[in-house]
ROSE-4610 file (N, C-alpha, C; in Angstrom, 1 decimal, always signed):
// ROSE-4610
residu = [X/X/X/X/X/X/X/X/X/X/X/X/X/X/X/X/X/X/X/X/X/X/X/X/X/X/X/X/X/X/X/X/X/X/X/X/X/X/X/X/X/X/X/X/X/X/X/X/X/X/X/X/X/X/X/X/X/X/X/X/X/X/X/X/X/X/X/X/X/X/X/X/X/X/X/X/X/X/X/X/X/X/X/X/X/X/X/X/X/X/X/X/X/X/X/X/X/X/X/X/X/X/X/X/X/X/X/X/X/X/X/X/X/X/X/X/X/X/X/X/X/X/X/X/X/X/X/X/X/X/X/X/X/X/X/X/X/X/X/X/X/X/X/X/X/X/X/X/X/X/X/X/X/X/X/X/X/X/X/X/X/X/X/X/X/X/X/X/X/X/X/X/X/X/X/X/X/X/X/X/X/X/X/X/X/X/X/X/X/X/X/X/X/X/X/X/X/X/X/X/X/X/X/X/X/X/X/X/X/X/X/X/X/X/X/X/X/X/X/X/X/X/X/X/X/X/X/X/X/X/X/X/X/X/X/X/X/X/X/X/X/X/X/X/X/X/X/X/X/X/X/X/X/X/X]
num = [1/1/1/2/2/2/3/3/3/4/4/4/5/5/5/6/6/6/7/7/7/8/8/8/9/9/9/10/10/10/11/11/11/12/12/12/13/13/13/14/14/14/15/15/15/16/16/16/17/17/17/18/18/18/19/19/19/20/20/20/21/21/21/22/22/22/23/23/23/24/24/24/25/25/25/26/26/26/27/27/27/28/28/28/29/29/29/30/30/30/31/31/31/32/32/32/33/33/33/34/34/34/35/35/35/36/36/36/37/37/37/38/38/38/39/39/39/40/40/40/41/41/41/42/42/42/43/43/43/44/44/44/45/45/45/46/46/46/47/47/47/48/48/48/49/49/49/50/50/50/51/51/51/52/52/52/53/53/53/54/54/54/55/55/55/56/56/56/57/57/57/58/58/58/59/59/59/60/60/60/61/61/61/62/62/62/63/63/63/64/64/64/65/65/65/66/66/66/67/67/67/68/68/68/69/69/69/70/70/70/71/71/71/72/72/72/73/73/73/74/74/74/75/75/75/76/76/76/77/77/77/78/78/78/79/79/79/80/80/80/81/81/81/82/82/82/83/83/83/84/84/84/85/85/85]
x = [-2.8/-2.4/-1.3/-0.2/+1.2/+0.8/+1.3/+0.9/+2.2/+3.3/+4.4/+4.3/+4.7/+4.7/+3.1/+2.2/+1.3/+0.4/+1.1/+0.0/+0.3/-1.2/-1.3/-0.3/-0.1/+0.9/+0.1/+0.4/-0.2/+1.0/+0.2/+1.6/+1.7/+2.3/+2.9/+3.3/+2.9/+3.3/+4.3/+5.3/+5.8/+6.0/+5.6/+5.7/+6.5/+7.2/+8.3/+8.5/+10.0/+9.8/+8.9/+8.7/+7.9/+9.4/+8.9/+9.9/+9.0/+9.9/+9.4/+10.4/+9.1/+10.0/+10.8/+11.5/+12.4/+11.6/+11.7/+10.8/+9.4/+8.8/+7.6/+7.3/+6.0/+4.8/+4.3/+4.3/+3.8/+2.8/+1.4/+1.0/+0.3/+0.7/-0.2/-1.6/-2.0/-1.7/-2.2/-0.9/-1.2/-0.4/-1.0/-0.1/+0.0/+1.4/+2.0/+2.4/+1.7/+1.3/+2.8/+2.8/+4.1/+4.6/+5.6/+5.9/+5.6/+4.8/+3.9/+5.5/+4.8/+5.6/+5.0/+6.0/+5.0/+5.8/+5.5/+6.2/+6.9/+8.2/+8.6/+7.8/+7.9/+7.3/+6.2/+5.5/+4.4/+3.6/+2.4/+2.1/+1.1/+1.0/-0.2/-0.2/-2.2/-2.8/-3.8/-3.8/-4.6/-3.8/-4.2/-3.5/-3.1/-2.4/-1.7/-1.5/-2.5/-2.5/-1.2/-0.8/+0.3/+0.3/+1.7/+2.1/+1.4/+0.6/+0.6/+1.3/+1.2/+1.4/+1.0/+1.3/+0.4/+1.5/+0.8/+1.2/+0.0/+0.7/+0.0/+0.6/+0.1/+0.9/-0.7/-0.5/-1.5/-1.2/-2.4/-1.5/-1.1/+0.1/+0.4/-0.8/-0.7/-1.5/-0.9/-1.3/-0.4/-1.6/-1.4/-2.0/-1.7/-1.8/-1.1/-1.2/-0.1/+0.0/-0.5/-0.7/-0.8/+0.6/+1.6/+2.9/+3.3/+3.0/+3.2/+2.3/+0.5/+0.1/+0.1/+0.1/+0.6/+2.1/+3.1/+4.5/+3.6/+2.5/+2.7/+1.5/+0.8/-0.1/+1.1/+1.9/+3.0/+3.6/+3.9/+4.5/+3.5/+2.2/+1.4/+1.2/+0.8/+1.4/+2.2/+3.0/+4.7/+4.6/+4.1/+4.1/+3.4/+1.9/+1.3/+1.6/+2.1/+2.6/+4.2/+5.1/+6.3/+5.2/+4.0/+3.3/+2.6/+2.4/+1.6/+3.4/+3.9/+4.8/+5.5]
y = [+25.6/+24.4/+24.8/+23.9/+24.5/+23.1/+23.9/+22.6/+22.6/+21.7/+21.0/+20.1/+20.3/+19.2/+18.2/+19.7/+18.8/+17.9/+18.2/+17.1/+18.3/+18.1/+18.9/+18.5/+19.3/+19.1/+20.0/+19.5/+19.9/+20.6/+21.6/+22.2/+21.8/+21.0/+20.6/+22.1/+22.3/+23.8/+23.5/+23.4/+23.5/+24.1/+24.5/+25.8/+26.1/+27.3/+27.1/+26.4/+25.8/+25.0/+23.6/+23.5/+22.0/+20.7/+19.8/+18.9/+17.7/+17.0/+16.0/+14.7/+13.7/+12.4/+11.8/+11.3/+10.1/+9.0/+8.4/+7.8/+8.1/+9.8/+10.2/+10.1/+10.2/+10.7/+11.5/+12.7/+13.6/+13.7/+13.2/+13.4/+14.4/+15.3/+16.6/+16.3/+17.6/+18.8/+18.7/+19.1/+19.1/+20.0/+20.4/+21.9/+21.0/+21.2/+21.2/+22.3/+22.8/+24.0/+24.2/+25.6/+25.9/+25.0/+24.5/+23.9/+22.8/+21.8/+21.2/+19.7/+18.4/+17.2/+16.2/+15.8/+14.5/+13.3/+12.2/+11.5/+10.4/+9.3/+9.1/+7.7/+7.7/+6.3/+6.8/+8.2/+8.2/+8.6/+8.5/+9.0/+10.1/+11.0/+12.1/+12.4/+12.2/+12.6/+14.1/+14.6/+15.8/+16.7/+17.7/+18.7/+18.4/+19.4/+18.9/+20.5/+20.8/+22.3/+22.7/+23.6/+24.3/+23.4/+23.1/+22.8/+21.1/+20.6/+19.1/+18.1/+16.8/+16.0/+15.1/+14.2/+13.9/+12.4/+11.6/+10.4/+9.0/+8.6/+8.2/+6.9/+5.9/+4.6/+3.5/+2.8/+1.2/+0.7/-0.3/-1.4/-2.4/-3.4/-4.4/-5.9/-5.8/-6.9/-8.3/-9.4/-10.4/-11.7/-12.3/-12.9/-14.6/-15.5/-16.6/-17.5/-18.2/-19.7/-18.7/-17.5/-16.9/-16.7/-16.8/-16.6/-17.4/-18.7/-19.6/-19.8/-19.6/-18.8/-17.6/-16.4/-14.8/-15.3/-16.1/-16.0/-17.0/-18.1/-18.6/-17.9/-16.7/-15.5/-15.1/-14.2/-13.5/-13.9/-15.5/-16.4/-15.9/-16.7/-16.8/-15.5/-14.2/-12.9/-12.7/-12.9/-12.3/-13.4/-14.5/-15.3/-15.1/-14.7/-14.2/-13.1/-11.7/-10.3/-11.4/-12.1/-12.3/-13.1/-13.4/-14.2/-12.8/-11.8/-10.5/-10.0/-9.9/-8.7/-9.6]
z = [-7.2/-7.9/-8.9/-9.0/-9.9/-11.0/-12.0/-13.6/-13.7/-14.4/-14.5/-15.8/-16.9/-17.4/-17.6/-17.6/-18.1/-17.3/-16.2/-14.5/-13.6/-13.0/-11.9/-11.0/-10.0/-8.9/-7.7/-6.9/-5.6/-4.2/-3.9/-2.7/-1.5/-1.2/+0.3/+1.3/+2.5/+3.1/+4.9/+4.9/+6.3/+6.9/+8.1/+8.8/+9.6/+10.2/+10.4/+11.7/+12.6/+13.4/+13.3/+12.4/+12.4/+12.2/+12.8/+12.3/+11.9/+10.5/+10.1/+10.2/+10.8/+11.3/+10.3/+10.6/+9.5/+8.1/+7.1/+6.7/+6.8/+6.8/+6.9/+5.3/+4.8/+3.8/+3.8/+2.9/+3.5/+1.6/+1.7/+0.1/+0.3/-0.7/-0.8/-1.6/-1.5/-0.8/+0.9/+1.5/+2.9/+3.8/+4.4/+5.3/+6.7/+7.5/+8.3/+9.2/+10.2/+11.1/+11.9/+12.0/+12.5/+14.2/+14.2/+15.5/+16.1/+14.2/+15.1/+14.6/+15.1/+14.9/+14.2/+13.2/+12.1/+13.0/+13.4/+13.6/+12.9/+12.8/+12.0/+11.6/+10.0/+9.6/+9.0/+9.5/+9.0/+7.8/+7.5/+6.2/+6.3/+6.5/+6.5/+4.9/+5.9/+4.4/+4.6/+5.9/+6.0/+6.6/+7.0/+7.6/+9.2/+9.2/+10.4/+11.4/+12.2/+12.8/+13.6/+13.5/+14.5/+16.1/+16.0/+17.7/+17.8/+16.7/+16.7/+16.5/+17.2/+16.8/+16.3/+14.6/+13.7/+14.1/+13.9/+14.0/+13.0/+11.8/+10.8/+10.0/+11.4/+11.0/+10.7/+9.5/+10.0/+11.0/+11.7/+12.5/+11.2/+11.7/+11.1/+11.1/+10.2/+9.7/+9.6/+9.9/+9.8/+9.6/+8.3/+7.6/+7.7/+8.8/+8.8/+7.8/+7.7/+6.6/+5.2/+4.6/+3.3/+2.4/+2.9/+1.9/+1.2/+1.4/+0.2/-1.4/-0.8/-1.1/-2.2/-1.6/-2.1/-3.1/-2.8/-3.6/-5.3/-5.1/-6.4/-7.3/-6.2/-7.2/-8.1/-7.4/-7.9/-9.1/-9.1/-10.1/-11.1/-10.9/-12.1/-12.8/-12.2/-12.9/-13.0/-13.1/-13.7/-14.9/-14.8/-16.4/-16.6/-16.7/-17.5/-18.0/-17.2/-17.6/-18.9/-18.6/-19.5/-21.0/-20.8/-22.2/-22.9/-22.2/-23.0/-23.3/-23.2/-24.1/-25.3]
């Protein structure tokens, strides 16, 4: 574990030949195995062994008729958060 400023920090490890997809997550601490493939978009959260392929997406969720909804939560917090400061 590396200390920084007073907050732990955690080590991310890539090994060699690994490739990491486009728009990946990688939250440590998590080791990435030599050779192996993250695919893009994704988020690993565990280790990832040599010569794998980790692939670490949700499915999409789709919530009908909720956005008009969800937009006047949003409202009423954001005026409440602009009445507390």
């Amino acid at each position: 574990m590396l200390l920084a400023d007073g907050i732990a920090k955690n080590r991310t490890t890539i090994g060699s030949n690994a490739f990491i997809g486009s728009s990946s997550t990688l939250v440590a601490p998590v080791e990435v195995g030599e050779g192996a493939l993250v695919a893009a978009g994704s988020v690993i959260t565990s280790n990832v062994p040599a010569n794998a392929l980790a692939l670490g997406r949700a499915r999409q969720a789709t919530k009908d008729n909720r956005a008009d909804a969800t937009r006047e939560k949003l409202r009423e917090l954001h005026i409440q958060k602009q009445a507390e400061q």
